[in-house]
C-alpha positions in Angstrom: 0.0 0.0 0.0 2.6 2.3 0.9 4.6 1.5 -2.4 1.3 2.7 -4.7 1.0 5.6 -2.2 5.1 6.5 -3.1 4.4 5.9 -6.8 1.5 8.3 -7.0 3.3 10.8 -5.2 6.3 11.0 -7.3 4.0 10.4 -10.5 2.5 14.0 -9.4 5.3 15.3 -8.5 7.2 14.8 -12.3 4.3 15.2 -14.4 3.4 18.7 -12.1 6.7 19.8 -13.2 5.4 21.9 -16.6 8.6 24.1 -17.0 12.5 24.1 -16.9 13.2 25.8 -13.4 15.3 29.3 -13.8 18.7 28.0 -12.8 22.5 29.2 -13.8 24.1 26.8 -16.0 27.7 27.7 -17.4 28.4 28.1 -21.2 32.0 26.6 -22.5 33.6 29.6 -21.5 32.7 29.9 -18.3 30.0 32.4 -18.0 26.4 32.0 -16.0 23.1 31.8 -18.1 20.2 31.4 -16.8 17.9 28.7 -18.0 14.6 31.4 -18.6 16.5 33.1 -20.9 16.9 29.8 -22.9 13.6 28.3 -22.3 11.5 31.8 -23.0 12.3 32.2 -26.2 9.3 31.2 -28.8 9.4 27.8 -30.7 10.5 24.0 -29.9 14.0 23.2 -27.8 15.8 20.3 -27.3 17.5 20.0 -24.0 19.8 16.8 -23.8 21.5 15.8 -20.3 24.5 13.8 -21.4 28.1 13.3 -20.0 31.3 12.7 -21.9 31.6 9.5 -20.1 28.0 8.1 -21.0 28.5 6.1 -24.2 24.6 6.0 -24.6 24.4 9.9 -24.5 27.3 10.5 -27.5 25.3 7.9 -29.6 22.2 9.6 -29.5 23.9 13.2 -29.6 25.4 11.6 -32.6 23.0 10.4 -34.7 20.8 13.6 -33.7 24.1 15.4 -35.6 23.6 13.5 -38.9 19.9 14.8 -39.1 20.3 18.0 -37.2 20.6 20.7 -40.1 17.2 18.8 -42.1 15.6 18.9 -38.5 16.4 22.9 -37.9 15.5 23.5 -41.5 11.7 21.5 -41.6 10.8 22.7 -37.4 13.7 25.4 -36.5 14.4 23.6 -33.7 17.3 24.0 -31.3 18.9 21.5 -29.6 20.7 22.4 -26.4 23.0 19.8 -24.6 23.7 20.1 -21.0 26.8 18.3 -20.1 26.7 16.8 -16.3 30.2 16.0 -16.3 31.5 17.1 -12.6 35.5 18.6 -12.2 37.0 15.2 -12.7 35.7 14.6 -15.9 34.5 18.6 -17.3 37.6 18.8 -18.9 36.8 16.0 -21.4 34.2 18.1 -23.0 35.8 20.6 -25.1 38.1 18.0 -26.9 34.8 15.5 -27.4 32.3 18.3 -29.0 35.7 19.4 -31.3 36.5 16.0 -32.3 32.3 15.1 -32.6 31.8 18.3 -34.5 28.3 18.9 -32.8 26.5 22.1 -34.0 24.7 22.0 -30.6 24.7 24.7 -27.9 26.4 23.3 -25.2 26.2 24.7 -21.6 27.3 22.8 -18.4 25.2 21.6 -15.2 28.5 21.8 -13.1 27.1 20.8 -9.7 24.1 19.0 -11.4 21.3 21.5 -10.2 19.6 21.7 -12.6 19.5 17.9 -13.1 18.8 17.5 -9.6 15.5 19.9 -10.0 13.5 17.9 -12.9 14.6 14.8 -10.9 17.1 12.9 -13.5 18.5 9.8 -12.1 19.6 8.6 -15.5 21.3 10.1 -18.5 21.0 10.5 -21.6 17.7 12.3 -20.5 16.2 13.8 -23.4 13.3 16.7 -22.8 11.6 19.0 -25.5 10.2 22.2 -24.3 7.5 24.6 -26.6 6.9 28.0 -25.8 9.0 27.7 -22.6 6.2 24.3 -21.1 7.8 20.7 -21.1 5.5 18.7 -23.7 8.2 15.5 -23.9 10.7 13.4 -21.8 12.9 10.5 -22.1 15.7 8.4 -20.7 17.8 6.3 -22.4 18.8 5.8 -26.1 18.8 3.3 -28.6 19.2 3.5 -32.2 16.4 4.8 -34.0 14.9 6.9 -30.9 15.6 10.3 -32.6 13.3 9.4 -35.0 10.7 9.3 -32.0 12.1 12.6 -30.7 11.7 13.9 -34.3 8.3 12.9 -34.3 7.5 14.9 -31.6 9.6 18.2 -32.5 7.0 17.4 -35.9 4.2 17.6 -33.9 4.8 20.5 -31.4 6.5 22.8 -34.4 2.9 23.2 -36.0 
């Protein structure tokens, strides 16, 4: 009983989150932005949670790349990827997006705040945002999923 009563609870609790909360991320050279002025702006956004050390995460972010320019072309979408890497591992992701060429804005979640506040456990954690309201999530990749997240860029860039 107490398990349905914990289920229901945190069911509420993630689908009552509607927006991205206003928290300071860090762009790749080291300046604060805060997270309305990204998630204000009119239109559909991407926001990926990835780390350079999640093998799942540079697969999707990679075959997101090969489609990306047709996908900002047919929806003007944006994807923005939020790396999670903490101090052991941040300095990983300059070389990876170089060698990766990803046309992506990347910003960083140093101490994983903002993670922490839309409660991801598990990356690659995938949410699309329209007109500044969540409308999709997801966790975890496998090959073909972008076509899924596609789909719903598609749907929400009418």
């Amino acid at each position: 009983m107490s398990f349905v009563v914990v289920f229901l609870a945190l069911t509420l609790q993630i689908n009552a989150q509607k927006q991205i909360p206003n928290i300071s991320v860090k762009t790749l050279d080291g300046s604060s932005l805060n997270m309305d002025e990204i998630t204000k702006e009119k239109g559909v956004k991407i926001i990926s949670f990835w780390a350079t050390w999640c093998v799942p995460c540079i697969n999707e972010l990679d075959a997101i790349s090969e489609v990306y320019d047709d996908w900002k072309d047919e929806t003007n979408v944006e994807l923005i990827a939020i790396a999670t890497d903490d101090a052991r591992t941040k300095k990983r992701i300059k070389p990876l997006i170089n060698g990766k060429g990803w046309e992506y804005k990347i910003l960083l979640d140093e101490n994983q705040d903002l993670q922490r506040s839309l409660n991801i456990t598990t990356i690659p954690h995938v949410i699309v945002i329209k007109d500044g309201k969540i409308v999709f999530r997801h966790t975890g990749y496998f090959p073909g999923a972008e076509d899924q997240l596609y789909d719903v860029v598609k749907e929400n860039s009418k």
